[in-house]
C-alpha positions in Angstrom: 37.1 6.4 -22.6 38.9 8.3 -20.1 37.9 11.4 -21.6 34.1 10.2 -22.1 34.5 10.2 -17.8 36.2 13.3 -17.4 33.5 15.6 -19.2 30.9 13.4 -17.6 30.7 13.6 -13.8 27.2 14.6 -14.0 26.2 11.7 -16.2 27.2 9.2 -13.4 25.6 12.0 -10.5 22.3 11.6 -12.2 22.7 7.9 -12.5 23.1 7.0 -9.0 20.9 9.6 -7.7 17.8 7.9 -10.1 19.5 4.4 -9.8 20.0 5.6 -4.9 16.0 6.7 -5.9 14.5 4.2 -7.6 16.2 1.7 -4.9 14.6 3.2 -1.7 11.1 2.7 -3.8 11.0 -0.9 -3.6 13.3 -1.8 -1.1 10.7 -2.0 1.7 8.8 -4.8 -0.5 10.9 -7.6 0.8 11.4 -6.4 4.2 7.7 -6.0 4.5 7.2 -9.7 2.9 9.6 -10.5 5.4 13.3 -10.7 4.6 15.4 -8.8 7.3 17.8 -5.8 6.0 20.2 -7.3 7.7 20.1 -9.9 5.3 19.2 -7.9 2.4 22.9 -6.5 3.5 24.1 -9.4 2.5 22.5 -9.8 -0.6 23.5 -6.1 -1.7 27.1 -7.3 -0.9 27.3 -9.9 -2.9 25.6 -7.6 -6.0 28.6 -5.5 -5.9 30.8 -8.7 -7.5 29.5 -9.0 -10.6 29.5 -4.7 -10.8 33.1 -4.9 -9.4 34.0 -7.3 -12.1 32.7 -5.4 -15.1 34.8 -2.7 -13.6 37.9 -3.9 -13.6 36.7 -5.5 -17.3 36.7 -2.2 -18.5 40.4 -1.2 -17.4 41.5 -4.6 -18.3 42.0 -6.3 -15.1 44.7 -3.6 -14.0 43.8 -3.7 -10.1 46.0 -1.9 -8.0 47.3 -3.3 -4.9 50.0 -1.7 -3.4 49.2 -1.4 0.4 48.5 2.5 0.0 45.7 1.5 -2.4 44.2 -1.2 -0.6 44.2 0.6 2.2 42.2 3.5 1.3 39.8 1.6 -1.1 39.5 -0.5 2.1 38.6 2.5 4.3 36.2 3.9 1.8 34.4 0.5 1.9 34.6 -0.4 6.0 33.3 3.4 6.5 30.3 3.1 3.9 29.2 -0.7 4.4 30.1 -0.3 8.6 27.6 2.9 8.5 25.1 0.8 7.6 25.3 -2.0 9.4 25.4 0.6 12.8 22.5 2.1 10.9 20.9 -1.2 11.3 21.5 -1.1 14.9 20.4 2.8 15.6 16.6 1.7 14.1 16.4 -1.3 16.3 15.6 1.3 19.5 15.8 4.9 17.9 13.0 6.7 16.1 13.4 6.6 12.7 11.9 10.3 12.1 15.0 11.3 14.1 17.9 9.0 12.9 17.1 9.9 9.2 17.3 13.4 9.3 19.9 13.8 11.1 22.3 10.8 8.9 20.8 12.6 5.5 23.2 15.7 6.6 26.5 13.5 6.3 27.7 16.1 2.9 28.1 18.6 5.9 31.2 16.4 6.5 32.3 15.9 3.1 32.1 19.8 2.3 33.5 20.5 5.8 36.8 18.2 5.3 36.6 18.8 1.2 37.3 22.5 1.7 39.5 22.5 4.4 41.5 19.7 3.3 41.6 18.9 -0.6 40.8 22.8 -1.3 37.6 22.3 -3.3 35.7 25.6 -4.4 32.5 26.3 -5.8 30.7 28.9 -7.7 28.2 31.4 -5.4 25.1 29.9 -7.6 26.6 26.2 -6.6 27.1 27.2 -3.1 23.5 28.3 -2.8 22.5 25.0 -4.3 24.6 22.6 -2.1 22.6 24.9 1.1 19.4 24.0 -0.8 20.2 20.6 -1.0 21.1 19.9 2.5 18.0 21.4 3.5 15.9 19.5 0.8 17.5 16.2 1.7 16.5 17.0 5.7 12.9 17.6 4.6 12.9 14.6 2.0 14.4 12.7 5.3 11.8 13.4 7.6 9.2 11.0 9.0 6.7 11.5 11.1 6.9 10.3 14.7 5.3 7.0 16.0 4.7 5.7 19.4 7.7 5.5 21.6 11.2 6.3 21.2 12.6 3.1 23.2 14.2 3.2 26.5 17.5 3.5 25.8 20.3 6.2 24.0 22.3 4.5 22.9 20.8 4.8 19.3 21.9 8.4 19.1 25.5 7.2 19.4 25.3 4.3 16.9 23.0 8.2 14.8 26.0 10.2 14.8 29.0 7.6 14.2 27.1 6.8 11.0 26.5 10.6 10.4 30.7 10.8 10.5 31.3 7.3 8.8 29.5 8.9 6.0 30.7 11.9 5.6 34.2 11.0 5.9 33.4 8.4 3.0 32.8 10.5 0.3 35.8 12.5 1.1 38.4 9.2 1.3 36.5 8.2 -1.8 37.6 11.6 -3.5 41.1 11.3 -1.7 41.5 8.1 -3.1 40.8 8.8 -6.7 43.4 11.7 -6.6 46.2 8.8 -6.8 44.1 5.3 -7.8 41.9 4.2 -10.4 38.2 4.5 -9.2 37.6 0.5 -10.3 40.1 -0.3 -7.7 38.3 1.7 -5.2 34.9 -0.2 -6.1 36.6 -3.3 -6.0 38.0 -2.6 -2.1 34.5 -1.6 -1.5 33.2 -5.2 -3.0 35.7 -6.6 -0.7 34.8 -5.2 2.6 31.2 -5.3 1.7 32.0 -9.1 1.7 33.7 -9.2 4.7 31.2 -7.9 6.9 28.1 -10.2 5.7 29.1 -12.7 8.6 28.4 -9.5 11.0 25.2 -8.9 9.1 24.3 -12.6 10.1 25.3 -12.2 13.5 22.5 -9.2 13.7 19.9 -11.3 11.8 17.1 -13.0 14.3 16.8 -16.6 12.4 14.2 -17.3 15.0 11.1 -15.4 13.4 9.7 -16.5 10.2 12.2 -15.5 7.2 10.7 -15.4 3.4 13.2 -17.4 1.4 10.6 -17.4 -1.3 11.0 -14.7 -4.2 9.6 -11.5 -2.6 13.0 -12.9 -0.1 16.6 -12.9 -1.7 15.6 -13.2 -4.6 13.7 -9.8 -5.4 16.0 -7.8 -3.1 19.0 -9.2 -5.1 17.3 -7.2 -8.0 16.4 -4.5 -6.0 19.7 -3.8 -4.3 21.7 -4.3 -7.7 20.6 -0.7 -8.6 22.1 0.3 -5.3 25.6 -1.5 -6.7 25.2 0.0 -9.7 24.5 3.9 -8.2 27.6 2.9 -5.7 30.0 2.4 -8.8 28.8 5.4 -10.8 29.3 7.5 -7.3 33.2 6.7 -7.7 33.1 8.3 -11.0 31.0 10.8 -10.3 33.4 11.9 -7.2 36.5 11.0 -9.5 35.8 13.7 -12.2 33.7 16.2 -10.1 33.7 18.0 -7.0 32.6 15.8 -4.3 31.2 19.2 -2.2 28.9 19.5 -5.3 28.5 15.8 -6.2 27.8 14.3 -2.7 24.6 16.5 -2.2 23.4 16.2 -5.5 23.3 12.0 -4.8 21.9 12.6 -1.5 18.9 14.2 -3.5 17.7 10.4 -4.4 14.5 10.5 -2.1 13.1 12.8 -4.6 13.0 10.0 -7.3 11.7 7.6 -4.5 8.6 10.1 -3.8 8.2 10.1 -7.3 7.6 6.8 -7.6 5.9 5.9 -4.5 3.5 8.8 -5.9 2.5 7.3 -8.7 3.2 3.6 -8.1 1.8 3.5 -4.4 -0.7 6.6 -4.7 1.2 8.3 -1.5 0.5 11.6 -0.9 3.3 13.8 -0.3 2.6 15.7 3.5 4.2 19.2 4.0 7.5 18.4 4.5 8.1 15.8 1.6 6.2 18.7 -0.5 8.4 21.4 0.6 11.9 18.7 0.5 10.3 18.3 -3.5 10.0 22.1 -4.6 13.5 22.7 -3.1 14.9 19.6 -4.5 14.6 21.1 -7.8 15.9 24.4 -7.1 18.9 22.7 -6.2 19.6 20.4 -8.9 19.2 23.3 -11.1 21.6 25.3 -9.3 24.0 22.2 -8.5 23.9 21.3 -12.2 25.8 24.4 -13.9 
C-alpha cells in the first residue's frame, strides 16, 4: 500500500483538484435555497469523521498522539478550518472580486517557505508551470465587481490573514508528514474542524429564514463530503510529492467548477475565466511531468 502512495502523488492531486472542482459547482445550491455557509461549515466538519475514520481504518487504528504530533496535525487543521471561517467574515463587508483573487495566491506562501525552509526544487518546465498556475488560478478567481464595497476595511485584514493561514497550511501539512503518518494529520484536522463549529454558530444569523429542508443540511452534507474527501487525498498528495508543485496544481479546481457550470448551468465563460481556462491547461501539462 505504502508503495501504491509513494508512486502516486498525482493520483490523489487530480482527485482533490476534480473532487475541490466539482465541490465549488454545487455548493452555492444550498446557500442560494438558503442554508448559511456558516452552517454548511458545520456540516463540512462533521463530513470529515466518517473520512477520518476510514483513514485511520486503513493503518489499522495506529493514531499517533504524542504532543509533537497533535500539535502539528492540530496547527494544520486550526490554520485551514480558521481561514475559512475569517473567510466568512472578510465576504460579510469586502468585495468578493477582490478577496478571491487575492486568497487564490496563498501557494505563493507555500513555495516561498517550501524553498526556503524544507529545500524543495523543481524542474525549469515545473517552475514555468507553478508561474502559470498562479496566474491561472488569479484569472479563474476573479469576479466581476458589484455595487459597493462596504464602509469599512477591515475585510482586507480578515483578506490577507486567510491569504497567510493558507499558505502556511500546506507547508505544516508537508512539515508534518516528514515525521507522522498523513491519517493522523487528517484526523487533527477532523478534530479542530469540530472544535470550531460552535464559532461557526456564533456567526450564523438564526433570525432569517433557514432551509432545514433537503436543499438545507441535508444536500450540503453531500456536497461538502467531496470537499472531505479532496481534503484527505491533499495529505497524500503533499505526503509523496512536492507541495510547491502539488499545492498549485489543487488550487487549479475552479477549472473543473467552470466546466461544469458550463455545461450544467449553460454559463458562459467572460475573458478572464477564458483566459484562467487556456492557461489552466498549460499548467497542468507542465506541472504533471
Amino acid at each position: 500500500m505504502g508503495s501504491f502512495f509513494q508512486r502516486s502523488w498525482l493520483f490523489f492531486a487530480i482527485i482533490t483538484t476534480v473532487f475541490w472542482g466539482i465541490w465549488g459547482a454545487f455548493i452555492e445550491i444550498p446557500e442560494k435555497a438558503g442554508f448559511p455557509a456558516t452552517l454548511g461549515y458545520s456540516v463540512w466538519a462533521l463530513t470529515m469523521i466518517p473520512c477520518a475514520l476510514v483513514a485511520l481504518y486503513l493503518i489499522g487504528w495506529k493514531l499517533e498522539y504524542d504532543v509533537r504530533s497533535i500539535l502539528l496535525g492540530s496547527t494544520v487543521g486550526l490554520l485551514g478550518a480558521g481561514g475559512q471561517l475569517l473567510l466568512f467574515q472578510a465576504l460579510r463587508s469586502g468585495p468578493a472580486y477582490i478577496v478571491f483573487p487575492i486568497i487564490s495566491l496563498f501557494p505563493i506562501v507555500t513555495i516561498a517557505l517550501s524553498t526556503s525552509i524544507l529545500k524543495e526544487k523543481a524542474s525549469a518546465r515545473q517552475w514555468i508551470g507553478i508561474v502559470l498556475a498562479l496566474i491561472a488560478v488569479y484569472f479563474l478567481s476573479y469576479q466581476e465587481p458589484e455595487n459597493g464595497e462596504g464602509g469599512s476595511k477591515g475585510w482586507l485584514l480578515f483578506t490577507a490573514l486567510v491569504f497567510l493561514m493558507w499558505g502556511i497550511q500546506a507547508f505544516v501539512m508537508k512539515f508534518s508528514n516528514e515525521t507522522m503518518r498523513a491519517e493522523s494529520i487528517f484526523f487533527y484536522m477532523m478534530i479542530t474542524g469540530v472544535l470550531l463549529v460552535p464559532v461557526a454558530l456564533a456567526m450564523t444569523d438564526f433570525t432569517q429564514e433557514i432551509n432545514w429542508g433537503f436543499k438545507g443540511p441535508y444536500l450540503a452534507g453531500g456536497i461538502h463530503v467531496l470537499n472531505s474527501i479532496g481534503a484527505l487525498t491533499l495529505v497524500y498528495a503533499v505526503r509523496y510529492g512536492k507541495s510547491i508543485i502539488v499545492v498549485p496544481m489543487t488550487g487549479l479546481s475552479p477549472l473543473i467548477t467552470v466546466a461544469i457550470s458550463l455545461v450544467i448551468y449553460a454559463v458562459i465563460p467572460d475573458l478572464f475565466l477564458s483566459i484562467g481556462v487556456l492557461v489552466a491547461l498549460v499548467a497542468i501539462f507542465l506541472l504533471s511531468e
